[in-house]
N, C-alpha and C positions, 0 to 999 in steps of 0.2 A: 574533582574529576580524577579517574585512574589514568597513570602514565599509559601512554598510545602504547609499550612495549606490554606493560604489566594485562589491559584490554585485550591486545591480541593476543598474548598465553593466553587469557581466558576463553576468548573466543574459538581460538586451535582445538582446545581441550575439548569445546562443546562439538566441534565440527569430529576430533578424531573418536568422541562418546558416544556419535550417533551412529559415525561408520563402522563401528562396532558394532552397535545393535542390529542394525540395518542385515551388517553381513551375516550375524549369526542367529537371526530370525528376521525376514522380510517382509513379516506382516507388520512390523514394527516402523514401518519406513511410511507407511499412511497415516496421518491425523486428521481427527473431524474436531473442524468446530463451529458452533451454533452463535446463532443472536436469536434474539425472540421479542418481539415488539408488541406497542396495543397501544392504539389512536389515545390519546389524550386533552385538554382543552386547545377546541382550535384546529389547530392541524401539524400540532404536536405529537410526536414519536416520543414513547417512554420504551427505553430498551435497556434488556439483560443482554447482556455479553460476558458468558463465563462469569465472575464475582465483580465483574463492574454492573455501572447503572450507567446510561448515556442518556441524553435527552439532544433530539434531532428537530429543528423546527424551523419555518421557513422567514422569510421577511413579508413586512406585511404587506405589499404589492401581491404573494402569494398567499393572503388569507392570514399569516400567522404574526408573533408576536417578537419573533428574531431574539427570540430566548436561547437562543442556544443556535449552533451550525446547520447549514441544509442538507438535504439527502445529497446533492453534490460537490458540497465542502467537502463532506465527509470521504467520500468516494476520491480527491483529490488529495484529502489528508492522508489516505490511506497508501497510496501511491508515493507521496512524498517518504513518508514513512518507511514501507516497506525499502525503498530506493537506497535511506540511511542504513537503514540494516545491513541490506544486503552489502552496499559497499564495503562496511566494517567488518561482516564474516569472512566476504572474498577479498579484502586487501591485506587479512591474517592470514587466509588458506595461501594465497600468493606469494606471499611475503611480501608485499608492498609497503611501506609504510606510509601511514594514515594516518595525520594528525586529527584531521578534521573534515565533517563533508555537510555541506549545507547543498541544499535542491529548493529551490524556487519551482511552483511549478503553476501556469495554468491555461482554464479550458473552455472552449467558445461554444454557446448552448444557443440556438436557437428554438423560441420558446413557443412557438408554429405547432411542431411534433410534438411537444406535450399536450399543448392545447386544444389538436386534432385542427386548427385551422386549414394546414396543411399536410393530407398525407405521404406527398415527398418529401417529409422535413425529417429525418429521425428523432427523437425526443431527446436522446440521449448526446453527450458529446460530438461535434463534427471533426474539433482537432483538438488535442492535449498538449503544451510544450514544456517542458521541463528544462532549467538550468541548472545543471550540477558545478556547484564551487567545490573541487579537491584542495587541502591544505597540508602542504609534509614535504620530506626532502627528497623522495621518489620524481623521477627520469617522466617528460609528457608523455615517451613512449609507454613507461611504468601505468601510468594513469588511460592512456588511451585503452591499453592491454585490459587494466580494469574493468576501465567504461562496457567495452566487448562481453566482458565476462558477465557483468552486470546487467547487463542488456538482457541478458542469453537466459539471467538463471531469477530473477525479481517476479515471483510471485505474484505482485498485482498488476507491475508493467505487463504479464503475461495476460492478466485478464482484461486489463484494454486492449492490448492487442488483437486477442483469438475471440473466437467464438467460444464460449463457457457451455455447454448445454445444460439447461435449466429447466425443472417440471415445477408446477404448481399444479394443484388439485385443493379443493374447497373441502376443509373439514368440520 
């Protein structure tokens, strides 16, 4: 592992690389990116994502073979995820220092609204809870100020949060 000082040079570098490009062309400041799936044995997901291969599949209570994570593992990995990230860029752009961040996180589904039993149910999460463990010699104030920051600017926490607008059309 890279020393927490040696990480955030790194990190700085990336955060002040980008503000650069951002400033000196703005079209540079939008990225797409794709996944691209296709049903497999069961009710298994074989998915591209950029130069990986993922494989998504459920427990067999839902039909499958618990080969791999479910579509809301996944969706929860992702979260946790992003949450480490984001802490690591923002506790370099801050100066915080940041040893280490570990996030526990999770989410309560009832399974009603997928299975149309009931259309008051949503399908999808009712509540998500996240535990973030900060580890470094930074002030609670230091870490709360993070937390805030973190909150504000995490990418996937943003997509639990909001409404995303989403099209599908059949091709």
């Amino acid at each position: 592992m890279t020393t927490t000082t040696s990480r955030d040079a790194d990190l700085r570098a990336i955060v002040e690389g980008t503000a650069t490009a951002v400033a000196d062309d703005p079209d540079q400041a939008v990225a797409l990116f794709r996944a691209t799936g296709e049903g497999a044995e069961g009710v298994r997901t074989e998915l591209s994502i950029g130069r990986h291969a993922v494989t998504i599949d459920e427990p067999p209570a839902l039909g499958g073979e618990d080969a791999a994570i479910n579509p809301v593992e996944a969706a929860l990995a992702a979260l946790v995820s992003c949450q480490v990230v984001t802490y690591r860029f923002w506790a370099a752009k801050l100066g915080v220092p940041l040893d280490d961040v570990r996030v526990e996180t999770e989410g309560d589904l009832d399974v009603r609204g997928f299975f149309g039993f009931d259309e008051a149910v949503r399908p999808g999460f009712g509540e998500v809870r996240l535990v973030v463990e900060l580890k470094g010699p930074a002030s609670t104030e230091d870490y709360s100020r993070l937390k805030e920051t973190v909150d504000a600017h995490c990418p996937v926490l943003d997509l639990f949060r909001n409404t995303t607008p989403v099209t599908t059309r059949l091709g």
